[in-house]
N, C-alpha and C positions, 0 to 999 in steps of 0.2 A: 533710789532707783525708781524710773518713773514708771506705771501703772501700765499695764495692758492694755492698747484698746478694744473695747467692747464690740463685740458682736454687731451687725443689725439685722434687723428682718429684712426682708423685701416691701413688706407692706411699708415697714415706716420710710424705704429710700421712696415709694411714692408718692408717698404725704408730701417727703421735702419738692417731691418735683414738680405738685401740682401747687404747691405751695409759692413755688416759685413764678411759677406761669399766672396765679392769681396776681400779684405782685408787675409783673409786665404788666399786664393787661390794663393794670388801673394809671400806668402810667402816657396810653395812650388819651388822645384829647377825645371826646364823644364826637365833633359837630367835623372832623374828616371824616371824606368821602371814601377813601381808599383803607379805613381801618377796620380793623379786624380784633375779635376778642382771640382766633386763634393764630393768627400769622404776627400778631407782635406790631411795635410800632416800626410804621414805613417813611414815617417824615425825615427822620434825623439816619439818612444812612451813611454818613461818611465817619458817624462816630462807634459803627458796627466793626470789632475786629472780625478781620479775614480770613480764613482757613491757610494755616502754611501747606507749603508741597515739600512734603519730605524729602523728595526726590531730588527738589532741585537745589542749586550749588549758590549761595550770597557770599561772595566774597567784600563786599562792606563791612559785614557785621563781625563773622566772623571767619577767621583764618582757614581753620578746618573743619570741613563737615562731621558734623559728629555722629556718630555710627550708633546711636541708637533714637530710636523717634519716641520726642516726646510724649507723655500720655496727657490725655486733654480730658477736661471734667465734664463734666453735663450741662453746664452751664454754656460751655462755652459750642457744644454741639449745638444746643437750641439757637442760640445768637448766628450759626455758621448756620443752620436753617431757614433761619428769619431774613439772611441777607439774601439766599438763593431765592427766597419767596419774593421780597422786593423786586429783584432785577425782572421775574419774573410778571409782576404787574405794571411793570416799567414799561413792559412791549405794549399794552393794550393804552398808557396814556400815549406811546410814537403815534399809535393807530389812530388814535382819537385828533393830534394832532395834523397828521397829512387829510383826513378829511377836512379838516377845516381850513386847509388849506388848497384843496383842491375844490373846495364851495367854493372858494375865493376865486379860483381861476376859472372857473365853470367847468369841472370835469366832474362827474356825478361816479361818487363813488359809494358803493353798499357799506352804511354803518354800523358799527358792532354796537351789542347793549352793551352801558356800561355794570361793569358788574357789584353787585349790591351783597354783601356776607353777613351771614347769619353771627348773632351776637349772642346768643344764647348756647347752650351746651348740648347740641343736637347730635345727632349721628352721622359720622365723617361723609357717608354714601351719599347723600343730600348733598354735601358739600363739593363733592368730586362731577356728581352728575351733572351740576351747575358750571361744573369748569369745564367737561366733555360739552355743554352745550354748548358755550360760548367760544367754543375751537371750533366748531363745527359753522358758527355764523360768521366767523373772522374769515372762513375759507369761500376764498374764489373762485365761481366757476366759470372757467374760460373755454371758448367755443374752438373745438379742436377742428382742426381743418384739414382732412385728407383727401389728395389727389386722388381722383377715381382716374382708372383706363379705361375708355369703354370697348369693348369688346363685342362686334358684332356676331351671333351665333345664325347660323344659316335656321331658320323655321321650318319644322317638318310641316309638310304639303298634305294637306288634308285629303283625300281621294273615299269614294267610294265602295274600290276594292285595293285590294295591296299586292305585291308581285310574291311569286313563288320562291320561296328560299329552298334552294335544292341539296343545303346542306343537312345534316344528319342530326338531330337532337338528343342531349343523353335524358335532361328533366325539361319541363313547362311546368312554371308557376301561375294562377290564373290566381288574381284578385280584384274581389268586387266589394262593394257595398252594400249590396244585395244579398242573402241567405242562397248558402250552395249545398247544400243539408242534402239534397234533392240527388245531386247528384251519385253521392254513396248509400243512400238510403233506396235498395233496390230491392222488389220483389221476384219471388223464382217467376214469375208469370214474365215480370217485365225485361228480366234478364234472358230469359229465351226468346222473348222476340226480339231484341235487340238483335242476338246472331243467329237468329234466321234473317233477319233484314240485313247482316253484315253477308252471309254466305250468299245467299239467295239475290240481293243488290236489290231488292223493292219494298218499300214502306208499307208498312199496316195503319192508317189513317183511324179506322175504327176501333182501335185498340185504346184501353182508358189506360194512360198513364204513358203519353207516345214519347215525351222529352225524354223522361227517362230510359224507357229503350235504346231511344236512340241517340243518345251520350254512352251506352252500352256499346252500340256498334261502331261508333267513333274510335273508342276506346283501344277496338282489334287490329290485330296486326299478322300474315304470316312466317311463319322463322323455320330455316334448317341450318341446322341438325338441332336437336333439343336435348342436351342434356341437363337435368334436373343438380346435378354437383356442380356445374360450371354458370356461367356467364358468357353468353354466347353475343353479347356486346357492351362497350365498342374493346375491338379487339388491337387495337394499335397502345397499348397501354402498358407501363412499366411493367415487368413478370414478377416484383410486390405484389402487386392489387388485384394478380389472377392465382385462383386455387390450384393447385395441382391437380392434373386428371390424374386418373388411373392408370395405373400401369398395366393393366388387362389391353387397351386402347393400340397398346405398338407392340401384341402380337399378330404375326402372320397373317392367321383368320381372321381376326378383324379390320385389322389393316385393308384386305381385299373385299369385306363386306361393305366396308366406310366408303370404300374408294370407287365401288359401282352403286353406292346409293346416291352418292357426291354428283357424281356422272349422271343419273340418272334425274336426279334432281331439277340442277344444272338444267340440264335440257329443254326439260319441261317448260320451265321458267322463260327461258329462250327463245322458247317456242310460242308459248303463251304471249311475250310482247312481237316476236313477229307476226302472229298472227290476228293483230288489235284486238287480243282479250286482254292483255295488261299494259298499263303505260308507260311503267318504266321499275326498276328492282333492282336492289343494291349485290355486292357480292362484298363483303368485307373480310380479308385475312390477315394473318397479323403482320404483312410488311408493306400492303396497299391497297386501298379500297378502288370499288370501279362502281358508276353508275351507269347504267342500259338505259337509255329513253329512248321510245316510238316513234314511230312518222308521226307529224302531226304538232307532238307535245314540245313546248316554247317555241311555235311559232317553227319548223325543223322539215322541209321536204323529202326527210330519211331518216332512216334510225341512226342511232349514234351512241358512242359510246366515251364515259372519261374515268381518268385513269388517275391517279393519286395518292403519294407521295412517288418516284419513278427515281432508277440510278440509272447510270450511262449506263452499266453491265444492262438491267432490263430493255431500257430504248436499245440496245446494238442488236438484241436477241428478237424484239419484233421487229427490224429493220431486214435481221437476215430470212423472218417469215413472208417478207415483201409484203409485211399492214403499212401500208402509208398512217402516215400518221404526221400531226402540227400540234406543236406548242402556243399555244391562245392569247397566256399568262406570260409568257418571257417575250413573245413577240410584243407584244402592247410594251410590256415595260423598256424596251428595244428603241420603240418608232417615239416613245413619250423621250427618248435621249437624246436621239436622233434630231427632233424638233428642237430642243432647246440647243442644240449643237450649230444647230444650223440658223439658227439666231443669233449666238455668238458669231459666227460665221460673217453673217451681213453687216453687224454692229463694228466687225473689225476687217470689213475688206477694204474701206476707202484709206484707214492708216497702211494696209499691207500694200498696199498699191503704189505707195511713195518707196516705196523701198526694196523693189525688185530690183534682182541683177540680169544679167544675160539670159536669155531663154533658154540658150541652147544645151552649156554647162549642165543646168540646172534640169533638163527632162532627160538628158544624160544619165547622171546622177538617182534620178527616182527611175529610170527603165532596168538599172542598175536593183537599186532595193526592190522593187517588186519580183526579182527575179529571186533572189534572197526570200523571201517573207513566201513565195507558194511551199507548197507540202516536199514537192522534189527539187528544191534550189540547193538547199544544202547537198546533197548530195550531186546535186550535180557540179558545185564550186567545187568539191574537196574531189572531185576526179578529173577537175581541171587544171587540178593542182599536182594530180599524180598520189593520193593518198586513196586508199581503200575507206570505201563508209564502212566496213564491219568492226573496223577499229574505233568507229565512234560510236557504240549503240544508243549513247544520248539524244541521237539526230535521228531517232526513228521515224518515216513520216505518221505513226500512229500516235507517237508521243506527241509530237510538235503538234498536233491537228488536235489533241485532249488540252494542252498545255493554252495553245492560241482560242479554243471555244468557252473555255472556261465550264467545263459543264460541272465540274468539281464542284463550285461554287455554289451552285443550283441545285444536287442533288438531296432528295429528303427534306425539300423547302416546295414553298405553293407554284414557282415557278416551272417546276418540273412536271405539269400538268400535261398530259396526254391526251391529247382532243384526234378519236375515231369515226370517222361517219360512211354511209354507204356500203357498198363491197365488202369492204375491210371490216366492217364489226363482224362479220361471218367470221374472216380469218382470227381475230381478236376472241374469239369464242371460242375456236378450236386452241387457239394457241394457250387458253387458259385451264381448256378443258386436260389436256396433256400437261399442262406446268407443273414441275416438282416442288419450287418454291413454293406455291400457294398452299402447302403445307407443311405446318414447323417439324422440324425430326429430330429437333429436342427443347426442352425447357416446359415451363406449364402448359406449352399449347401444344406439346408435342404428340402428332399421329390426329389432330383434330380440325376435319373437311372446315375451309370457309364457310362462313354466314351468310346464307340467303334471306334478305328482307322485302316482301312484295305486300303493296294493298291486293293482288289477287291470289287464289287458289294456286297449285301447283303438285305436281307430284311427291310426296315423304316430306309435304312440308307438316308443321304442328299450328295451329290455332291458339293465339296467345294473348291475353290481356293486359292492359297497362295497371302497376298498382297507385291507385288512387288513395290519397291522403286530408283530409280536412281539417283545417283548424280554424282558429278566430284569435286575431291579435288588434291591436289598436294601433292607430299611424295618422302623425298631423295632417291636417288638409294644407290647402293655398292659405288660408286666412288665418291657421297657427293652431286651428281648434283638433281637439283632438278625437277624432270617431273609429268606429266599431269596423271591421272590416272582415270579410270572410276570404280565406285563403286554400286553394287546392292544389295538390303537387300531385301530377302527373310523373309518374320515373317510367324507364323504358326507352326503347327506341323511336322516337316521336319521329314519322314520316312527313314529308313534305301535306299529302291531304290529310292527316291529323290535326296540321293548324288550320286548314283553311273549314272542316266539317265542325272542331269544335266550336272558331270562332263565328261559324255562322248559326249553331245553336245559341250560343250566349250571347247572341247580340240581338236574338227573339226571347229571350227567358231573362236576361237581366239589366232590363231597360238601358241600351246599349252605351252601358256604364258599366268595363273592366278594363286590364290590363292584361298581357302576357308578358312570360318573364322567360330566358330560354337559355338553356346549358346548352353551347352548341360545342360538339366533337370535331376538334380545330382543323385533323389530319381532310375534313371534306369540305372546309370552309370556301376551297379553289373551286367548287362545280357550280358557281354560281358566277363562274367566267362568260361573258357576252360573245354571243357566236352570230353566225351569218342566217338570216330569216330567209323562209322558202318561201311558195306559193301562198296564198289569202287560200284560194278555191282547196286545193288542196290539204289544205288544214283544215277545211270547212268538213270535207268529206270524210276525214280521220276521226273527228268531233262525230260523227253521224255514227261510224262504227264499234265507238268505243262507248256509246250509249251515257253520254255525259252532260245531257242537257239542263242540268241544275246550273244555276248563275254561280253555285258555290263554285265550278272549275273553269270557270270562265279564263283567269288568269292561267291556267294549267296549257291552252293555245295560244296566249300570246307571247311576244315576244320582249313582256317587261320588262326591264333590272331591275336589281335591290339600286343599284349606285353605279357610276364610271369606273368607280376603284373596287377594287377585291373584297368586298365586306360579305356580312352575313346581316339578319335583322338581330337584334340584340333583344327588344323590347316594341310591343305592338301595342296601342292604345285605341280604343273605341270609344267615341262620344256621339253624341247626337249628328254633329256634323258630319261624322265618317271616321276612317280610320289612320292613323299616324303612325310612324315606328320611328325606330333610332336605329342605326345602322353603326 
């Protein structure tokens, strides 16, 4: 019976494997380039056996594959090694070869080192980092080539001064490179002279510490009604993001206290820009906002009034208070169709012109549809027919006449703009003054008067400040470097002369190098619709009465736009040369 075989350790199957590798190694020649004490001899490869694929099927050899794979010894791993190592050094002599062959033809191509292997018993890491080099020399870098489009961008127009945006702002962000520290770091001294120069309208020159004042009185704004649990703007906003008032607000009593302070208000207000103490005051409710402007202000030979977001129901209800009234925003967008139609028109009247028939037929025909197509055709075919119109209520001429304006289409969009002026803003004031709508009679807002926001005094208005915010963050420049930047956030109701007093402080205090940044409240973004200019003289003397001689309102009489199209400014920039914005 033959003998057991004996155990081995680990240690001794390493002896035999380094034992073996000694043994290669010495059968390689010294004086080749491509040998290696660790990759084995690379001369003799075709006498290297190959690794079989167990996988696959030789029907030469043998009949049927046999269903178990052979086990292969370590020996024959190392050799199935040394061949992958070969094939492997085999790419870098192709490599070596097409250059020299493309010396030959004159194509200059980048040559790789040839690669040199340690013969000594080093550490594999050396070894490898030498092969990561030479992968990295062997690779070519080819000059990638991507089509550009150019695209030309219109250059904002450097100016001066900038136009008045007459929309409503929720925040302004101001950032400078300058230190704004100054701004929020206010004393009681400094803080009450600021609003006494905001109430009072005249500057204390001799006062130490004047910027800061008066970034104070910039700062002001007046609002009704004020309540401290609510948010009394902007009011056209999901009923999520408003808190509930009170329920005390929609009894009786107060209901009738609210509703003759409203009134009383109101009026004031009214009264105050007719009588050129104020320029102009918003009225915001939560289903449409209006702005009042003065004689005088954008360039306006009468006061006027606009009106935004508007439904047919509202426009049918001042039509029957006889406010005349025009759409600014759907008529432009109307005549802008009109034009292009009429372009089509002349590009295609020389082919229609080959192809006319009889004249007569044919005005026939359309004296025919036009009779059809007014408000009373229908009704007048189907009783020429002997059929009663009350059996069609489909044909009402009130539908047909909703149905052919499309004013559906328009309502609760920028087009539905309501542009009042003259006469009519009297009646437009009465007719708001009475409106039930303008106050909600359920939901968060419910039982709570519109928002009055004016740069002037007014009767039960409140005195309010914006809350100012300072930080410092970092932001690349043009050149990619990266600097120190001071940032303030104005929140609140930011009025049309809030941009133009700020930016005319900070364009003396911060070497007129900043920017604005601006949240604008989209439901007013339409008041900044281009309307008809009145007298030069007449403006002139509006100017005289409303005591606005500072260059900072300069823009506040003329008759600038932001743009042709419906925009807002988005972002205003101040450099040396003047000022820029993006629209």
């Amino acid at each position: 019976m033959a003998e057991s075989p004996q155990w081995k350790k680990p240690s001794d199957i390493m002896k035999n494997i380094r034992k073996k590798k000694r043994i290669s190694l010495q059968r390689v020649p010294s004086n080749d380039s491509f040998s290696s004490p660790v990759f084995g001899d690379m001369t003799n490869t075709s006498s290297q056996p190959k690794r079989r694929n167990p996988f696959s099927k030789d029907t030469s050899d043998d009949t049927q594959p046999s269903s178990k794979r052979p086990r292969k010894s370590v020996d024959d791993d190392q050799q199935n090694d040394s061949v992958d190592q070969i094939s492997f050094f085999k790419m870098f002599n192709e490599s070596d070869n097409t250059s020299t062959l493309s010396a030959e033809k004159g194509i200059e191509i980048e040559k790789t080192p040839t690669p040199v292997f340690l013969r000594d018993e080093e550490d594999s890491q050396s070894q490898f980092a030498f092969i990561e080099k030479i992968f990295s020399a062997n690779k070519k870098k080819q000059p990638v080539t991507v089509s550009k489009i150019e695209v030309k961008k219109e250059e904002p127009v450097c100016t001066s001064t900038f136009p008045v945006d007459w929309s409503l702002k929720v925040k302004m962000r101001v950032v400078s490179s300058t230190p704004l520290t100054w701004c929020t770091q206010l004393k009681t001294m400094e803080e009450s002279v600021g609003v006494t120069q905001f109430t009072t309208g005249q500057k204390q020159v001799s006062v130490t510490g004047n910027d800061k004042s008066e970034f104070q009185s910039c700062c002001l704004y007046w609002i009704y009604p004020n309540f401290p649990w609510m948010k009394m703007f902007p009011r056209i906003v999901p009923d999520n993001n408003i808190k509930r008032s009170s329920i005390d607000l929609l009894q009786d009593d107060v209901q009738k206290s609210l509703q003759n302070e409203w009134t009383e208000s109101f009026s004031s207000a009214f009264h105050q820009m007719r009588a050129q103490q104020c320029p102009y005051f918003y009225v915001c409710t939560h289903q449409f906002s209006v702005l009042f402007r003065a004689k005088g202000i954008a360039g306006s030979s009468s006061m006027c009034a606009f009106l935004t977001p508007t439904t047919r129901g509202l426009r049918e209800s001042l039509k029957n208070e006889d406010i005349e009234f025009s759409m600014p925003v759907l008529e432009n967008k109307k005549r802008k169709s009109d034009e292009s139609l009429l372009e089509l028109e002349k590009e295609n009247q020389e082919t229609n012109d080959k192809y006319k028939s009889t004249p007569n037929t044919k005005d026939e025909e359309e004296e025919d549809e036009d009779l059809i197509d007014t408000d009373e055709g229908a009704h007048v075919w189907l009783e020429s027919i002997g059929l009663d119109k009350k059996s069609f209520p489909s044909l009402d001429p009130n539908k047909v006449k909703i149905q052919r304006e499309g004013f559906r289409v328009i309502d609760n969009r920028p087009e539905s703009l309501v542009y009042v002026e003259g006469t009519s803003v009297h009646g437009l004031f009465n007719f708001l003054l009475n409106c039930r709508s303008c106050i909600a009679t359920s939901g968060p807002q419910a039982g709570v008067p519109p928002s009055i926001l004016s740069p002037s005094s007014f009767k039960g208005a409140a005195l309010k400040s914006h809350k100012v915010k300072h930080s410092i963050a970092r932001q690349p420049d043009v050149d990619g470097n990266i600097r120190q930047v001071h940032i303030l956030e104005v929140a609140g109701p930011v009025l049309p002369h809030h941009v133009h007093t700020i930016s005319s402080l900070l364009h003396r205090t911060q070497n007129q190098d900043f920017s604005l940044t601006f949240n604008t409240h989209e439901p007013s973004q339409p008041f900044n619709v281009k309307c008809s200019q009145g007298d030069e003289n007449i403006v002139e003397n509006c100017r005289r009465s409303f005591k606005m001689e500072d260059k900072t309102f300069d823009s506040f009489f003329s008759g600038q736009c932001i743009s042709d199209r419906l925009t807002c400014i988005h972002e205003l920039n101040c450099e040396k040369e003047g000022y820029t914005w993006i629209s």
